[in-house]
N, C-alpha and C positions, 0 to 999 in steps of 0.2 A: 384214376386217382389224380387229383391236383399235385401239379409239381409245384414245390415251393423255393425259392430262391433264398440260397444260404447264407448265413452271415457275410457281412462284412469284415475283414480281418483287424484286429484290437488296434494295429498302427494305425490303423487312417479313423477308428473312432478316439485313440487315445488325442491325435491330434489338432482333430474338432476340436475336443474338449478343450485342448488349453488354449487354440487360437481365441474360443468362445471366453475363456477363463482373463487371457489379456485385454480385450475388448473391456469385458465388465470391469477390469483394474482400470483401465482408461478413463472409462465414465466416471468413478468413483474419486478420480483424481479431478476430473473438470468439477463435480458436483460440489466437491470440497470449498474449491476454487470461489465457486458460484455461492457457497453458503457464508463465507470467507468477506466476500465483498456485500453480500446484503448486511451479516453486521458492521462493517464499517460504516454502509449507510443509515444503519440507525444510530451511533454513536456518534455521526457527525450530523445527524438528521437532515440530512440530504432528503432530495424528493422520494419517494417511495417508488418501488417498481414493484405493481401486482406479480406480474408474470415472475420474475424474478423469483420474488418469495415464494412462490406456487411449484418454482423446478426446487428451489431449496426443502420446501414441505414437503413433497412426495416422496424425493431420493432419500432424505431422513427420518420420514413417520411413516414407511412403509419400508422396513427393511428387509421382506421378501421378494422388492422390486427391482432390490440393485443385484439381486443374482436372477430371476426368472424373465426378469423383461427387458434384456438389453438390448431387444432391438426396438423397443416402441420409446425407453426413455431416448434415446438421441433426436426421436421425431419431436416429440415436448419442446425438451431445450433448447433444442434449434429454433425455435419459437424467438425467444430472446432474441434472437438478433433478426428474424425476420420480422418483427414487432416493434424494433426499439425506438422506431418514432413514438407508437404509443403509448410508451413509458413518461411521457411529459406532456400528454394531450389527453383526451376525456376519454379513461380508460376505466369504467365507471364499475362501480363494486357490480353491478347487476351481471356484465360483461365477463368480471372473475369469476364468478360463482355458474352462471352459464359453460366455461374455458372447464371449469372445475371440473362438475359435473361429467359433461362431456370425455373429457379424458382419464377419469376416475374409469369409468364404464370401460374405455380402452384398455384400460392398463390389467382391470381385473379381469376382463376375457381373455386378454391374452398371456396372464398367470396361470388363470385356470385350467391352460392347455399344457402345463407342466405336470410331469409326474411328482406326487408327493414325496418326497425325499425330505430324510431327518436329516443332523448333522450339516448344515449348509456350507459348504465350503466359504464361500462369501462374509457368514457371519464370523468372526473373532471368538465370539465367544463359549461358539461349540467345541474349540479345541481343546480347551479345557478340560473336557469331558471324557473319562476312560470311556464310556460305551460307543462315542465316534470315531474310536483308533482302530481300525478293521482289520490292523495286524495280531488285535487280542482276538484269544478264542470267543466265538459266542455267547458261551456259559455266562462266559465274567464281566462279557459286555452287558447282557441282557441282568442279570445282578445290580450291576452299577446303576442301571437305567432304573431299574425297580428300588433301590433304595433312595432315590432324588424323589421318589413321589410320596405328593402326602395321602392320608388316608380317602379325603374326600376326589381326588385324583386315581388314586387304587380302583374304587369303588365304578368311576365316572368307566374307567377301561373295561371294566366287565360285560359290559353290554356288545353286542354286534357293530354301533356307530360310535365307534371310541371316539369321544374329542380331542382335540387339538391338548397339548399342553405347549401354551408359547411361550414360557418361563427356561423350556431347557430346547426350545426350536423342533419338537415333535409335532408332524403334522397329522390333525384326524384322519381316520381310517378306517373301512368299511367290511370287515371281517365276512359278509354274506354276498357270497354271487355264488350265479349258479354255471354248469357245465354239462350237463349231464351227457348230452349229446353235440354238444357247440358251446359256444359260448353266447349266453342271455343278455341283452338288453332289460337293463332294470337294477336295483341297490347299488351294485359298485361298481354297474357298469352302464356307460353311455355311449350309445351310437347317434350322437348329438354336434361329432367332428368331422374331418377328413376319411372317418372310417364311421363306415352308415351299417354294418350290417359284421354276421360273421358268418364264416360252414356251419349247416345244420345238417348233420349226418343222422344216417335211420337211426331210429331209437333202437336202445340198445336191448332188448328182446329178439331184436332182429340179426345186429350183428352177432351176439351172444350164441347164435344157430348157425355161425357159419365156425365155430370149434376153431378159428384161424388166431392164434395168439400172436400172431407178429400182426394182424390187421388193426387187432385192437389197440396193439402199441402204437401203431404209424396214426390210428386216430387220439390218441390221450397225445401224442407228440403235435399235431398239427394244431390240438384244439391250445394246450400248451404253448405253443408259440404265436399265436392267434390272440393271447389272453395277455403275454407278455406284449406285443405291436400296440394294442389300445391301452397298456396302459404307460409306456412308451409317448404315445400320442397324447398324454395327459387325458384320457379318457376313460378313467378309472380310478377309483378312490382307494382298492384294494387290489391286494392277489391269491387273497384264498379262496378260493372254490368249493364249495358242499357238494362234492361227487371222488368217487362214483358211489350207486345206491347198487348196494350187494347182500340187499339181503334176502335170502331163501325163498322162490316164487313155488309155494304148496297148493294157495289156495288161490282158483281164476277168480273166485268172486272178489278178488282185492284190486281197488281200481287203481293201483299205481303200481302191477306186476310189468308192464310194458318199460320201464325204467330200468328194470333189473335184467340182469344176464340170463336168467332161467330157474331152473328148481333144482338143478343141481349144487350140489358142496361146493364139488370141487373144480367144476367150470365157473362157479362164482369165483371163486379163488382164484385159479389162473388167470380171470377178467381183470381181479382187483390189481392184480401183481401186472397186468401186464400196461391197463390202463392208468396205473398210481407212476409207473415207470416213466412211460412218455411223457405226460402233463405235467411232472417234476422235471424232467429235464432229463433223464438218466439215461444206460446205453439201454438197450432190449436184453441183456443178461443180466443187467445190476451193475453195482458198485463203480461206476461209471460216473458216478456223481461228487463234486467237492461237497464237502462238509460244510453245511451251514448257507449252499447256493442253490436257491429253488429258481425253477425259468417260470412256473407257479403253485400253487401249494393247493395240494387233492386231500379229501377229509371223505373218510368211508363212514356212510351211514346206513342205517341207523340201527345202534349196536342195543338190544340183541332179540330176537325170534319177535318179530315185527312183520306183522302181514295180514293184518285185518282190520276195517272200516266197517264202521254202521250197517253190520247186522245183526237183526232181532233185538236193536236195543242196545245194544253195546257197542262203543265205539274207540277208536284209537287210542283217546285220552284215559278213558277207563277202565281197557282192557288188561287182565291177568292173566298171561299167559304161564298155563301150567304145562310144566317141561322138564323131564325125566334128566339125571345127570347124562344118562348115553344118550341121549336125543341132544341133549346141548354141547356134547364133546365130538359127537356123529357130523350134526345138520349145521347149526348154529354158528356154533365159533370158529369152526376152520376159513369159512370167506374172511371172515377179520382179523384172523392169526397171520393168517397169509399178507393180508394188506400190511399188516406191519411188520413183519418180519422181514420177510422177503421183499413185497414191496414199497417200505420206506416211509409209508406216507407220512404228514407231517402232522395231521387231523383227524379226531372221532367224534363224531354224533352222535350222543346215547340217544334212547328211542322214547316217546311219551309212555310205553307200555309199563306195565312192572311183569316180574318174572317170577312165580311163585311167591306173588306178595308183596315183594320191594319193587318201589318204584327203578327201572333202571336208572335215571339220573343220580338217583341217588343210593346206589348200591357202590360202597366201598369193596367189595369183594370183586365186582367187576369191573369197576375202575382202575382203580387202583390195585390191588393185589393182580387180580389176571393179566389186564393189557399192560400196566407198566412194570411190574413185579415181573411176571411170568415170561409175559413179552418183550420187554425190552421198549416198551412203548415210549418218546421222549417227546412226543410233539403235543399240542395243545388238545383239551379236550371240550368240545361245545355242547350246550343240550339241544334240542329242539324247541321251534318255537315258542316262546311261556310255557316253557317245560316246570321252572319252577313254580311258577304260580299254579299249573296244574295238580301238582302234588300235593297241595293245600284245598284248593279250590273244585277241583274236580273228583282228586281220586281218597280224600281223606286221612290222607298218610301219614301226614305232619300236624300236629295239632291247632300248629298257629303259624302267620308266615313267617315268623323268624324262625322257626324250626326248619321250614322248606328250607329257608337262605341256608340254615345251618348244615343241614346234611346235606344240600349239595357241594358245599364248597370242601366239606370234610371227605363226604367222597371223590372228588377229583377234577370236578369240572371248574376250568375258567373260562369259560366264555357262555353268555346266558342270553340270545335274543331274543328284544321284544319285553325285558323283567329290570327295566330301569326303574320306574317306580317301586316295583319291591325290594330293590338291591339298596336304593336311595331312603324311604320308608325306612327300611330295616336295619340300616348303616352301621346303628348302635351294637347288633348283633355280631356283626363285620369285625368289630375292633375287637370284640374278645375270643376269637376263634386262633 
């Protein structure tokens, strides 16, 4: 097995941080400076200095610059004085807009290599804000946060590629990456940096046969710290993960049994528990974990008796799966009782199937009553791909799309990828649920 090299102790990263933190107050006091003296010279209309104006525009019309790029702004502004002849010589608009250009491109690549972080310390005006105080509990933060947005804003989060809201310094965020075996290149995550690749362990039908529960922890622990480095390395737009896939291998004719642990319950279950553990951050017995601190966040899918594609006509999206109360207390539900009970996870995946009729997306009885009623469920619930739109569209369930929008959201699910135009569309529906 790969040995991996342990943290660094919190002193020598608390210290980075504020030597990096003094630095940026530094800059912030020259730019001041710098912005200080260009209006003087337009109030005495003194000659103009392009360059001048340009260090003054970017440190103040971009104010995620002055916390993520303090090491390229001092390269800019030092310009100014290795330039200052050309500040009274034929420094010709064609020349600023070229300068422009050119360091715009710099400044946002090497933004882009920061991790997205709310709350900017840098900015003033986050402080303001109960949901940036990280000494409150999460409840009340995540509350706060959610009452500052407006409807059309609510709405805009629902989807997998949440945007940005830059009114309270929230940056967009990409709720889909995958795990299942390593960590994927692709949605919210880039191997486009310093880190070109991750571990690609056997799939897990494979390790699932080796009955080893502590193997499958050390790998949800490596892929988990693997997930957190890139995105660390600003190469990552999120950190929740759509794995692991636990659900019940019956049938070989399903082409995506190689994902899952096997056909048993309750080795899914111990899979779930042992790989929700590691890739969270937690010890290998549990409760090993702070409250409210993911290293990344595992979402068990696809909840529930899911395990058949395009045969005879029938297919994933249209499938009814009919299933005996002891068949779904037996087979079914213990991998996902398990994943959140026991193993903590933070995310659920209903399945595109329905289950004696109701779509699962939009079964409040499974939703809501079972996993978070019964289970103790607290963590966010996603559907699968155009799950809602399927329920309209495919399987006939809902009479019209605002009805889809309606029962899912009444059932329990907030996060919908891929049903931004129906959530958007259907907006009107939104506001009176």
């Amino acid at each position: 097995m790969t040995t991996y090299q342990q943290h660094k102790p919190e002193q020598t990263r608390a210290s980075k941080v504020a030597a990096a933190q003094t630095r940026a107050s530094k800059l912030r006091t020259k730019a001041s400076k710098l912005q200080t003296e260009l209006q003087t010279e337009l109030q005495t209309k003194a000659t103009f200095s392009p360059l001048m104006y340009f260090c003054s525009f970017i440190t103040y019309s971009f104010p995620t610059l002055r916390s993520t790029s303090v090491r390229t702004l001092p390269h800019f502004c030092s310009l100014y004085n290795q330039l200052e002849m050309e500040l009274h010589s034929n420094f010709s608009l064609t020349n600023l807009i070229w300068v422009t250009t050119l360091t715009l491109l710099h400044f946002l690549r090497a933004e882009s290599t920061q991790p997205p972080f709310s709350c900017d310390s840098a900015d003033p005006s986050t402080k303001s804000y109960p949901f940036c105080e990280t000494s409150l509990p999460v409840l009340l933060r995540a509350r706060d946060l959610v009452s500052r947005l407006t409807l059309d804003e609510k709405v805009s989060q629902l989807i997998n590629t949440a945007p940005a809201v830059p009114r309270l310094g929230v940056p967009a965020y990409q709720w889909w990456s995958e795990a299942l075996h390593g960590v994927v290149d692709g949605n919210g995550i880039r191997f486009d940096g310093n880190i070109r690749s991750a571990t690609s362990f056997p799939q897990v039908i494979l390790t699932g046969a080796t009955f080893d529960a502590l193997l499958w922890y050390r790998i949800g622990k490596a892929i988990g710290r693997e997930a957190r480095a890139v995105y660390n390395e600003g190469q990552a737009k999120g950190m929740t993960f759509w794995a692991p896939n636990i659900n019940v291998y019956r049938d070989p004719r399903w082409g995506r049994g190689q994902e899952t642990p096997g056909e048993d319950p309750l080795v899914a279950g111990k899979y779930a528990v042992s790989f929700v553990r590691g890739i969270q951050g937690d010890n290998f017995e549990g409760g090993g974990q702070r409250q409210g601190h993911l290293q990344a966040s595992a979402c068990c899918k696809h909840f529930t008796a899911y395990d058949l594609d395009n045969w005879k006509g029938i297919n994933r999206f249209g499938f009814n799966a009919i299933v005996t109360k002891q068949d779904m207390a037996d087979t079914y539900q213990p991998p996902f009782q398990s994943c959140v009970q026991k193993g903590r996870a933070s995310g659920i995946m209903c399945a595109y199937n329905q289950v004696n009729g109701v779509p699962n997306c939009a079964d409040y009885n499974l939703l809501s009553k079972t996993a978070r009623g019964q289970w103790g469920f607290q963590g966010y619930i996603t559907s699968d791909c155009d799950a809602v739109s399927i329920i309209h569209d495919n399987q006939g369930y809902a009479k019209s799309p605002e009805d889809a929008v309606s029962d899912v959201l009444k059932a329990g699910i907030l996060k919908h990828p891929f049903t931004f135009i129906y959530l958007t569309q259907y907006q009107e529906t939104i506001s009176f649920l």
